[in-house]
PyMOL Python script that loads the backbone (N, CA, C, O; Angstrom):
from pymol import cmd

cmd.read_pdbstr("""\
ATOM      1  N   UNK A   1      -2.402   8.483  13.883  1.00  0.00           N
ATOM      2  CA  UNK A   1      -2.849   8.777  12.551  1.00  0.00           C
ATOM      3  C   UNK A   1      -1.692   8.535  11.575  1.00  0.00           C
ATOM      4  O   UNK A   1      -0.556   8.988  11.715  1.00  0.00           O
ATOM      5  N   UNK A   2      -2.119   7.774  10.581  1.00  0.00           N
ATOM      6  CA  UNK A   2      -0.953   7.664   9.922  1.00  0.00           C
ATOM      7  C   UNK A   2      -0.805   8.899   8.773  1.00  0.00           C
ATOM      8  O   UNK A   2      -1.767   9.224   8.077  1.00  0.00           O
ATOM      9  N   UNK A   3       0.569   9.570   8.659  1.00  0.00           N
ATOM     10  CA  UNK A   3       0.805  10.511   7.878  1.00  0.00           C
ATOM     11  C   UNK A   3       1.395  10.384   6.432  1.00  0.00           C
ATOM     12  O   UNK A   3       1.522  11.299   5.619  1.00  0.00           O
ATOM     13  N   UNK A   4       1.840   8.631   6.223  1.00  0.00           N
ATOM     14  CA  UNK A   4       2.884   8.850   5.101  1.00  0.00           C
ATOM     15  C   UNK A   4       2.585   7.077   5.263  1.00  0.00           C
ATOM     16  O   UNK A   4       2.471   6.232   6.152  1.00  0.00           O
ATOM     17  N   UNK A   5       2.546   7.200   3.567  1.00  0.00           N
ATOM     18  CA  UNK A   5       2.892   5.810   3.655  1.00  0.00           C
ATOM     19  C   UNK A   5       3.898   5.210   2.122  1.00  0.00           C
ATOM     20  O   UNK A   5       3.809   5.950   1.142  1.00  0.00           O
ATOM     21  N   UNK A   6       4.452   4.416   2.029  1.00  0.00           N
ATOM     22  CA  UNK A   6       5.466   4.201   0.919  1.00  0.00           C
ATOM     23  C   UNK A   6       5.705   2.463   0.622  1.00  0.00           C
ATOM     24  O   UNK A   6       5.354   1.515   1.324  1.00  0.00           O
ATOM     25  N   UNK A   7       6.352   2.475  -0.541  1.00  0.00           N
ATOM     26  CA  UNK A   7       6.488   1.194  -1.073  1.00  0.00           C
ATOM     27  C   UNK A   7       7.293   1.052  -1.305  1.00  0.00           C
ATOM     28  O   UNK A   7       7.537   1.543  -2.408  1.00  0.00           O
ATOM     29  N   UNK A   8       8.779   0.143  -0.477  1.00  0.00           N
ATOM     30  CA  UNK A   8      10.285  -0.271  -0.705  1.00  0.00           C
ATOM     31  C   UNK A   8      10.143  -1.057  -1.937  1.00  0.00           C
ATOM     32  O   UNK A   8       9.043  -1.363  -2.397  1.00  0.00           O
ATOM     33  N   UNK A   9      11.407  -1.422  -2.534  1.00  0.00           N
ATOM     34  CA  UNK A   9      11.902  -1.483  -3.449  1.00  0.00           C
ATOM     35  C   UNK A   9      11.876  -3.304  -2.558  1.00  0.00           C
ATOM     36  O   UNK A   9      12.122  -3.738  -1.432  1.00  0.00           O
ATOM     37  N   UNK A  10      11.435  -3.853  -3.855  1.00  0.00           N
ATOM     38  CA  UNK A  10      11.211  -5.384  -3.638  1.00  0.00           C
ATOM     39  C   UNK A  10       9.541  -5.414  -3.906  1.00  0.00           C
ATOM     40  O   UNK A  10       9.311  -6.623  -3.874  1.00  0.00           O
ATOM     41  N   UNK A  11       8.459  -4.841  -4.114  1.00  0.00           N
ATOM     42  CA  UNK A  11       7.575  -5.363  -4.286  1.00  0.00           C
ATOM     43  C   UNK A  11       7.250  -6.363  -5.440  1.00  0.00           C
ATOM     44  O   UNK A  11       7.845  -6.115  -6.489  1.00  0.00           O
ATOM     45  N   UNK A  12       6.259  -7.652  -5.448  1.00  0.00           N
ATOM     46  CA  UNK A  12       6.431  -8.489  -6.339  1.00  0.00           C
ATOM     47  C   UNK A  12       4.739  -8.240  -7.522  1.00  0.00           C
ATOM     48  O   UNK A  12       4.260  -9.103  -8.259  1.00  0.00           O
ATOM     49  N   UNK A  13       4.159  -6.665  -7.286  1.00  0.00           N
ATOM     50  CA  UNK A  13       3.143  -6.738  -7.480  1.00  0.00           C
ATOM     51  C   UNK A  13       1.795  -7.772  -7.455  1.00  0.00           C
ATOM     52  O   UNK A  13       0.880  -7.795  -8.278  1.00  0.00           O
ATOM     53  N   UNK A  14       1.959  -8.595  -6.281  1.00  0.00           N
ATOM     54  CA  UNK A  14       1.042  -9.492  -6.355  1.00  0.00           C
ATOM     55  C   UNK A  14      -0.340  -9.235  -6.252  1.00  0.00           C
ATOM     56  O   UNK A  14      -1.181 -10.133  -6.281  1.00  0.00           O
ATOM     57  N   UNK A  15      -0.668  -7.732  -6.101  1.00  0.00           N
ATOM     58  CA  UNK A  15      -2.516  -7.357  -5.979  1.00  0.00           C
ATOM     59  C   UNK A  15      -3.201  -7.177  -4.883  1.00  0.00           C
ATOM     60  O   UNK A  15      -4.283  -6.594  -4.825  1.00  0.00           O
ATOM     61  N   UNK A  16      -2.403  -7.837  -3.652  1.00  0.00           N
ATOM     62  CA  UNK A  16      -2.961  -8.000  -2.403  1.00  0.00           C
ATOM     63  C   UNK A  16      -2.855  -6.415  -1.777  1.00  0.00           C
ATOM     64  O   UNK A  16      -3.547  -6.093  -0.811  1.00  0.00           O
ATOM     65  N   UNK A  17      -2.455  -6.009  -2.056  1.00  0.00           N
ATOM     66  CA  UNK A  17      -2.747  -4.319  -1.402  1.00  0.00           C
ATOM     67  C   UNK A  17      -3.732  -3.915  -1.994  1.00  0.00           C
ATOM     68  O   UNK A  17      -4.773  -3.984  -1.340  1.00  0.00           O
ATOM     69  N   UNK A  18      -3.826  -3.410  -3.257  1.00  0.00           N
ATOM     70  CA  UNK A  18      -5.133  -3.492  -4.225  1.00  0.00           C
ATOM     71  C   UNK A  18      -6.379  -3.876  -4.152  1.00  0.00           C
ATOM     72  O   UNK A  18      -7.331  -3.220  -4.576  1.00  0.00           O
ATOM     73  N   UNK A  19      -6.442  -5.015  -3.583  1.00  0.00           N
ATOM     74  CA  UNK A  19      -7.661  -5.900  -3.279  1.00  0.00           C
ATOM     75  C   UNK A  19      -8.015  -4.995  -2.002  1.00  0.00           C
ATOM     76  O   UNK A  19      -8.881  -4.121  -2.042  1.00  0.00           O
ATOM     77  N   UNK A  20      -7.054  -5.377  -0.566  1.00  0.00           N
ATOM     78  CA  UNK A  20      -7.483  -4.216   0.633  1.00  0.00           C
ATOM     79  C   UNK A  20      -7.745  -3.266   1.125  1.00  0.00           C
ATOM     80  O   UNK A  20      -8.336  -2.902   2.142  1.00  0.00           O
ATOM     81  N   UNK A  21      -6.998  -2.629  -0.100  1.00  0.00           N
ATOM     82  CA  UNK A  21      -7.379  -1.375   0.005  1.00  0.00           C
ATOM     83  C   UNK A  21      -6.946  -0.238  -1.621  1.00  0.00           C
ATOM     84  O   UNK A  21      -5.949   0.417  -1.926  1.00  0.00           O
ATOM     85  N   UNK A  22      -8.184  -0.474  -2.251  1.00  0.00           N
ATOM     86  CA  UNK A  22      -7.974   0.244  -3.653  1.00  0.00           C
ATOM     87  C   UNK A  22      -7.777   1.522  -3.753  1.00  0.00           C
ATOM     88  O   UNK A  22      -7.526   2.149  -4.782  1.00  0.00           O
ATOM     89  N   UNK A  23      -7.935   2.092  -2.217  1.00  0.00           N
ATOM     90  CA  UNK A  23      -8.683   3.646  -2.375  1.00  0.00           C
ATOM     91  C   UNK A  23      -6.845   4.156  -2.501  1.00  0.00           C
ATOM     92  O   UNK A  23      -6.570   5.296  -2.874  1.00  0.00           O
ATOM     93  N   UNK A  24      -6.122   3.492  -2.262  1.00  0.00           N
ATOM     94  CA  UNK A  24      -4.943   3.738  -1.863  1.00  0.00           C
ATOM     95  C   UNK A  24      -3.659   3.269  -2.771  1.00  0.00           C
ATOM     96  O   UNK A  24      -2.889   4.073  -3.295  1.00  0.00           O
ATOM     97  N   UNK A  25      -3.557   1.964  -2.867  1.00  0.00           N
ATOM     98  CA  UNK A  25      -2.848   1.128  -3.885  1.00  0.00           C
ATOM     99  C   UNK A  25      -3.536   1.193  -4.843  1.00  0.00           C
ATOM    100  O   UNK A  25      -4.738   1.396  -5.014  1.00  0.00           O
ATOM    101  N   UNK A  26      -2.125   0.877  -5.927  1.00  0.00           N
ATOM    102  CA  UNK A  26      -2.801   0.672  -7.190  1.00  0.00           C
ATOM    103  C   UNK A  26      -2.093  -0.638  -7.852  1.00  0.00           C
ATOM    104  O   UNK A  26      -1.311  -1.030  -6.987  1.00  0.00           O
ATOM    105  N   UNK A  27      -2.036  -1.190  -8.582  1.00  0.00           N
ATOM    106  CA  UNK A  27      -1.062  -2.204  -9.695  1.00  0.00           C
ATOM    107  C   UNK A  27      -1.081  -1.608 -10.805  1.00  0.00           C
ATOM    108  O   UNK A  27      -2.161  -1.123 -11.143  1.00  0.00           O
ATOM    109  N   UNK A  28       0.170  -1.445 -11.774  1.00  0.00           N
ATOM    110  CA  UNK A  28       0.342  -1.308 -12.788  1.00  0.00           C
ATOM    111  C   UNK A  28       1.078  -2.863 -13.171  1.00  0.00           C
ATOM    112  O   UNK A  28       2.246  -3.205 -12.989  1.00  0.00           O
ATOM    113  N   UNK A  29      -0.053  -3.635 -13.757  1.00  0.00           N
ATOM    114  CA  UNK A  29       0.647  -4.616 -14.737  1.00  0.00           C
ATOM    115  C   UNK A  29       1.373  -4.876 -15.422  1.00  0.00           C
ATOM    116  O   UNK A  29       2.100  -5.870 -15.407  1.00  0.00           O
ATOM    117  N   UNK A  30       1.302  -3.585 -16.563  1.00  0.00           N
ATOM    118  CA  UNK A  30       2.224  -3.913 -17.610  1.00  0.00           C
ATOM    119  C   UNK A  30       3.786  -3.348 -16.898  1.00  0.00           C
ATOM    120  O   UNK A  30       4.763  -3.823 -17.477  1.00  0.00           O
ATOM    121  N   UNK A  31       4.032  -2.613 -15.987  1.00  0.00           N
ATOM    122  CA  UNK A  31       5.260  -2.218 -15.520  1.00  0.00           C
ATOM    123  C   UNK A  31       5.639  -2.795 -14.406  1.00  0.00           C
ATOM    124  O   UNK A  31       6.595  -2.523 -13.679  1.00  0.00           O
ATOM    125  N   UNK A  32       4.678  -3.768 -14.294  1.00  0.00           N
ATOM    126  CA  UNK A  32       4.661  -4.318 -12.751  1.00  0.00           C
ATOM    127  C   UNK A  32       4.968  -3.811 -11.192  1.00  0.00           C
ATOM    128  O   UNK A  32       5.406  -4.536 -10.298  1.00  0.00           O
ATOM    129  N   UNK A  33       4.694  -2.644 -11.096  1.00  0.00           N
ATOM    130  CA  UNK A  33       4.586  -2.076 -10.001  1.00  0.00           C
ATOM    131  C   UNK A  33       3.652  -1.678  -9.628  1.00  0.00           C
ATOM    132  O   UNK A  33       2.577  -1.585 -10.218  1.00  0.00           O
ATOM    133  N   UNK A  34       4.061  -1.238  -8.070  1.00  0.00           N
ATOM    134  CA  UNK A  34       2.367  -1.053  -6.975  1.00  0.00           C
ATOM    135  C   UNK A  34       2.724   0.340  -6.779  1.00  0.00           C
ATOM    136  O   UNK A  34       3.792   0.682  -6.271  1.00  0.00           O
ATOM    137  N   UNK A  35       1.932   1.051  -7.137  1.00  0.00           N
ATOM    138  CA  UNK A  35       1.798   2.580  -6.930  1.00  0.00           C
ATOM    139  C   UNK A  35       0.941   3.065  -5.595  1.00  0.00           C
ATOM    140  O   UNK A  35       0.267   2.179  -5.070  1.00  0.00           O
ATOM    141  N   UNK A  36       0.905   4.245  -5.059  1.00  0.00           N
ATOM    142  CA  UNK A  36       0.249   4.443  -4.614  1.00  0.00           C
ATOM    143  C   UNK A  36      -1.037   5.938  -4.735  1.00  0.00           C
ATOM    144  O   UNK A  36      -0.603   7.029  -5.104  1.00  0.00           O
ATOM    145  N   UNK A  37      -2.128   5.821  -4.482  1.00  0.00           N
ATOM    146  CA  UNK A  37      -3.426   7.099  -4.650  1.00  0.00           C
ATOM    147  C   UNK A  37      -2.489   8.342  -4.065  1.00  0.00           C
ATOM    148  O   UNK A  37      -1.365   8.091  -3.631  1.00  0.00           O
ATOM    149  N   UNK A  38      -3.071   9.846  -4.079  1.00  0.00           N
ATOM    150  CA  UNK A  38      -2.886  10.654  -3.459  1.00  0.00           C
ATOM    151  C   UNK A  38      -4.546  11.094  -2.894  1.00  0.00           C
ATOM    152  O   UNK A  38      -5.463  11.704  -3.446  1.00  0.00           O
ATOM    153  N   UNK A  39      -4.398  10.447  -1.510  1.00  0.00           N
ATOM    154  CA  UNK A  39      -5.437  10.531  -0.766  1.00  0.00           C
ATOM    155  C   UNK A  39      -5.201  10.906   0.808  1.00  0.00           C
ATOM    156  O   UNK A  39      -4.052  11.023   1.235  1.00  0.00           O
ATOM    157  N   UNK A  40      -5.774  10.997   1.234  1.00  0.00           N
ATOM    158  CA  UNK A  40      -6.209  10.821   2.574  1.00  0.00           C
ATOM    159  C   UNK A  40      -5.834   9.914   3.093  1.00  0.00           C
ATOM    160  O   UNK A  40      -6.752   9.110   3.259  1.00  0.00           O
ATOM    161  N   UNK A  41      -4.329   9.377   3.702  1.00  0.00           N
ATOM    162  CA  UNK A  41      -3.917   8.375   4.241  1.00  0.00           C
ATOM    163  C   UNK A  41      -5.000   7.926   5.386  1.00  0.00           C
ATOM    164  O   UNK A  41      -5.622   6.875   5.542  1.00  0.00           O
ATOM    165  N   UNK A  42      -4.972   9.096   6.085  1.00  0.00           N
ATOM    166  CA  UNK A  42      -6.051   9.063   7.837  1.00  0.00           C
ATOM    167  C   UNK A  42      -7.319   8.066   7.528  1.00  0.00           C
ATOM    168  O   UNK A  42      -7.765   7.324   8.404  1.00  0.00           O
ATOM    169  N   UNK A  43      -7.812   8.116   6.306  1.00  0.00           N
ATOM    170  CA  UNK A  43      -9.325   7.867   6.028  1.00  0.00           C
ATOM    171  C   UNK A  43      -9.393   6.645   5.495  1.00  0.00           C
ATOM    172  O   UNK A  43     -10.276   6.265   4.726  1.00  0.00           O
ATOM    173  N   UNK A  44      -7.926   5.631   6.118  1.00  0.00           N
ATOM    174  CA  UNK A  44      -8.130   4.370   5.322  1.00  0.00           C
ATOM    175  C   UNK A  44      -6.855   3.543   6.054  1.00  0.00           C
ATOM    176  O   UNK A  44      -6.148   2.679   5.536  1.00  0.00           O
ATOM    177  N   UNK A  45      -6.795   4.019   7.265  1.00  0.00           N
ATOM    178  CA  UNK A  45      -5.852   3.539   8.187  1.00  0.00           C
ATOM    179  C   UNK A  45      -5.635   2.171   8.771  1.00  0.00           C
ATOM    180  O   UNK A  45      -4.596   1.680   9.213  1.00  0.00           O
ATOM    181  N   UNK A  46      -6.873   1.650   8.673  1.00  0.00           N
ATOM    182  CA  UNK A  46      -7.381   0.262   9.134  1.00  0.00           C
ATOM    183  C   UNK A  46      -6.910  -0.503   7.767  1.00  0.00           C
ATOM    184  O   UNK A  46      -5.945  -1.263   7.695  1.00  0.00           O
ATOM    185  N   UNK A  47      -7.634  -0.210   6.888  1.00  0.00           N
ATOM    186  CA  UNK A  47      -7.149  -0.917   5.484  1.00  0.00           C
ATOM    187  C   UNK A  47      -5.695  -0.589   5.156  1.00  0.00           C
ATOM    188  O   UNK A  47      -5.125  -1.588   4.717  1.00  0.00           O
ATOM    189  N   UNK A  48      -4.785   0.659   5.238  1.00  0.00           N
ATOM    190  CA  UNK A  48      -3.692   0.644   4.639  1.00  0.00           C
ATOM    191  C   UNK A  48      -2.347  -0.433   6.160  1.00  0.00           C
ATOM    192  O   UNK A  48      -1.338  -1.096   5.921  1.00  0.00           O
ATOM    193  N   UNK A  49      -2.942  -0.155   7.382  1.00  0.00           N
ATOM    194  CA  UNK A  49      -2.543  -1.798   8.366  1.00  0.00           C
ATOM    195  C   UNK A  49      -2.512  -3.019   7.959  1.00  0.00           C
ATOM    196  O   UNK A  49      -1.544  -3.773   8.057  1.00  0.00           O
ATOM    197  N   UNK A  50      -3.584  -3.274   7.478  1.00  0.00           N
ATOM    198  CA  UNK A  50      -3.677  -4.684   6.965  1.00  0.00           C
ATOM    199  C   UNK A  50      -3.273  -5.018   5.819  1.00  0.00           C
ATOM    200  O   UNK A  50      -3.310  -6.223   5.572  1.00  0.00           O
ATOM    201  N   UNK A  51      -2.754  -4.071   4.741  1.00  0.00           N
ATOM    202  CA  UNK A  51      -2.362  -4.302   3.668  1.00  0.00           C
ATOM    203  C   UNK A  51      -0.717  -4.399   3.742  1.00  0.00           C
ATOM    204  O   UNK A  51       0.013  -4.900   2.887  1.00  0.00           O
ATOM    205  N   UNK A  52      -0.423  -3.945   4.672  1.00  0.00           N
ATOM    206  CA  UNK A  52       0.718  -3.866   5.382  1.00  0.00           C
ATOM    207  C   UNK A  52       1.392  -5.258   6.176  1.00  0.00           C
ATOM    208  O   UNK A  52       2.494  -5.804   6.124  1.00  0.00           O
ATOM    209  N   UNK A  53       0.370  -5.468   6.784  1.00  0.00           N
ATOM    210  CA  UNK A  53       0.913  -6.762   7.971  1.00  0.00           C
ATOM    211  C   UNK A  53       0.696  -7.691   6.856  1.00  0.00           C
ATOM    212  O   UNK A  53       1.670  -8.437   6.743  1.00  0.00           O
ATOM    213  N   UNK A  54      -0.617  -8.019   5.620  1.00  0.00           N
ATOM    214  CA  UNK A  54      -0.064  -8.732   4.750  1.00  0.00           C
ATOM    215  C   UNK A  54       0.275  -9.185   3.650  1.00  0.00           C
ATOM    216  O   UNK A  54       0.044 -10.199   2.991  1.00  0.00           O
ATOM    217  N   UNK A  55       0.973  -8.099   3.533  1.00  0.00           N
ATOM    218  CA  UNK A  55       2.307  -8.419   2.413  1.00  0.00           C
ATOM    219  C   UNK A  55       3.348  -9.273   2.867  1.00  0.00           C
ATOM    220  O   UNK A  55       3.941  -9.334   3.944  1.00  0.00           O
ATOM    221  N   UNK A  56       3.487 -10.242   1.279  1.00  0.00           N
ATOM    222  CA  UNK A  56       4.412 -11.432   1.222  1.00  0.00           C
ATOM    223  C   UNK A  56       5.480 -10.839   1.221  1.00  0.00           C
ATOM    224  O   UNK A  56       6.387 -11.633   1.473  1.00  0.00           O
ATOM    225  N   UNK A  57       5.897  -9.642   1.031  1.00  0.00           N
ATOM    226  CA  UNK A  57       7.457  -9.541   0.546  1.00  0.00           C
ATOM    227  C   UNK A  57       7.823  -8.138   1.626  1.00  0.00           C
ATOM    228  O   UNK A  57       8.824  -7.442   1.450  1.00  0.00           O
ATOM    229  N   UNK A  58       6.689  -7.862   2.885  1.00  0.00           N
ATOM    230  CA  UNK A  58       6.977  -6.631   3.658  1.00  0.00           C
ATOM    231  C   UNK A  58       7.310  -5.537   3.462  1.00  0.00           C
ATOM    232  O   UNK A  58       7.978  -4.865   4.248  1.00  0.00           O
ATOM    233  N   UNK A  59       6.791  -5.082   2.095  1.00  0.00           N
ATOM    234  CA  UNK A  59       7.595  -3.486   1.319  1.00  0.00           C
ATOM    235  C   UNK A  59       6.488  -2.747   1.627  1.00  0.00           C
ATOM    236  O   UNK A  59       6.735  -1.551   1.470  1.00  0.00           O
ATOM    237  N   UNK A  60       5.186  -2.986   2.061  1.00  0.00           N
ATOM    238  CA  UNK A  60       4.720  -1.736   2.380  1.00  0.00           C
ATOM    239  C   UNK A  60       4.896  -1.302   4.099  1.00  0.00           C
ATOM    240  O   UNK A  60       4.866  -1.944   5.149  1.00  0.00           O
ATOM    241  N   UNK A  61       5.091   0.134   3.736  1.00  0.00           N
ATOM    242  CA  UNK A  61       5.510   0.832   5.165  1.00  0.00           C
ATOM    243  C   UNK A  61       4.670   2.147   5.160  1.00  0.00           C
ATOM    244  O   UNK A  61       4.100   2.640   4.187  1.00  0.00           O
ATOM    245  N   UNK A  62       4.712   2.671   6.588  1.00  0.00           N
ATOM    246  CA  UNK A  62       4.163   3.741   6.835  1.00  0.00           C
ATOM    247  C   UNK A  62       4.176   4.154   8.040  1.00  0.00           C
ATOM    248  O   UNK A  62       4.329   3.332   8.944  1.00  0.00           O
ATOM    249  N   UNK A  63       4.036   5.377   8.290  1.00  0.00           N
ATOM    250  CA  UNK A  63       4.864   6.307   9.099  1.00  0.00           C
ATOM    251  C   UNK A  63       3.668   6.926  10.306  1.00  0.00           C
ATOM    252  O   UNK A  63       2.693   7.407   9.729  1.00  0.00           O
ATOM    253  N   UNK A  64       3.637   6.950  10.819  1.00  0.00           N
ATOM    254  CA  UNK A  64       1.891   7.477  12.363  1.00  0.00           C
ATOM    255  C   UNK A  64       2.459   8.914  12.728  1.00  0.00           C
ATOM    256  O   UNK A  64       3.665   9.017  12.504  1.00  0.00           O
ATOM    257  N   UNK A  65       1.975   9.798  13.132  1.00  0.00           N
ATOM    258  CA  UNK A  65       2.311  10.848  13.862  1.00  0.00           C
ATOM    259  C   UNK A  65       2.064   9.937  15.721  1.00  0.00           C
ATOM    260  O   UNK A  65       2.278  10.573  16.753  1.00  0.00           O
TER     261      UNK A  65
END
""", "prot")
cmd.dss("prot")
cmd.show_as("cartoon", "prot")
cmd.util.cbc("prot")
cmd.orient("prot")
């Protein structure tokens, strides 16, 4: 189960987390950064993986019990 998930320093806000998983990521345009929801990591585990494996620039991470 994943417990934690975070966004290193290098993201290029390109949207692709956003797109995979909205419930979770966010984009802020005008500041150009990728934020993230305060949700239920567990309930979107499949989507916050794949948003993960693909990212161009590998800054999203996250942590499993």
């Amino acid at each position: 189960m994943i417990k934690r998930v975070w966004i290193e320093e290098g993201c290029v806000s390109c949207g692709n987390s956003e797109k995979v998983c909205p419930e979770v990521f966010e984009i802020d345009i005008e500041k150009e950064t990728s934020t993230l929801k305060i949700v239920d990591f567990s309930l979107f585990e499949d989507q916050i993986k794949l948003a993960a494996a693909s990212c161009p620039v590998n800054v999203i991470k996250f942590e499993e019990e």
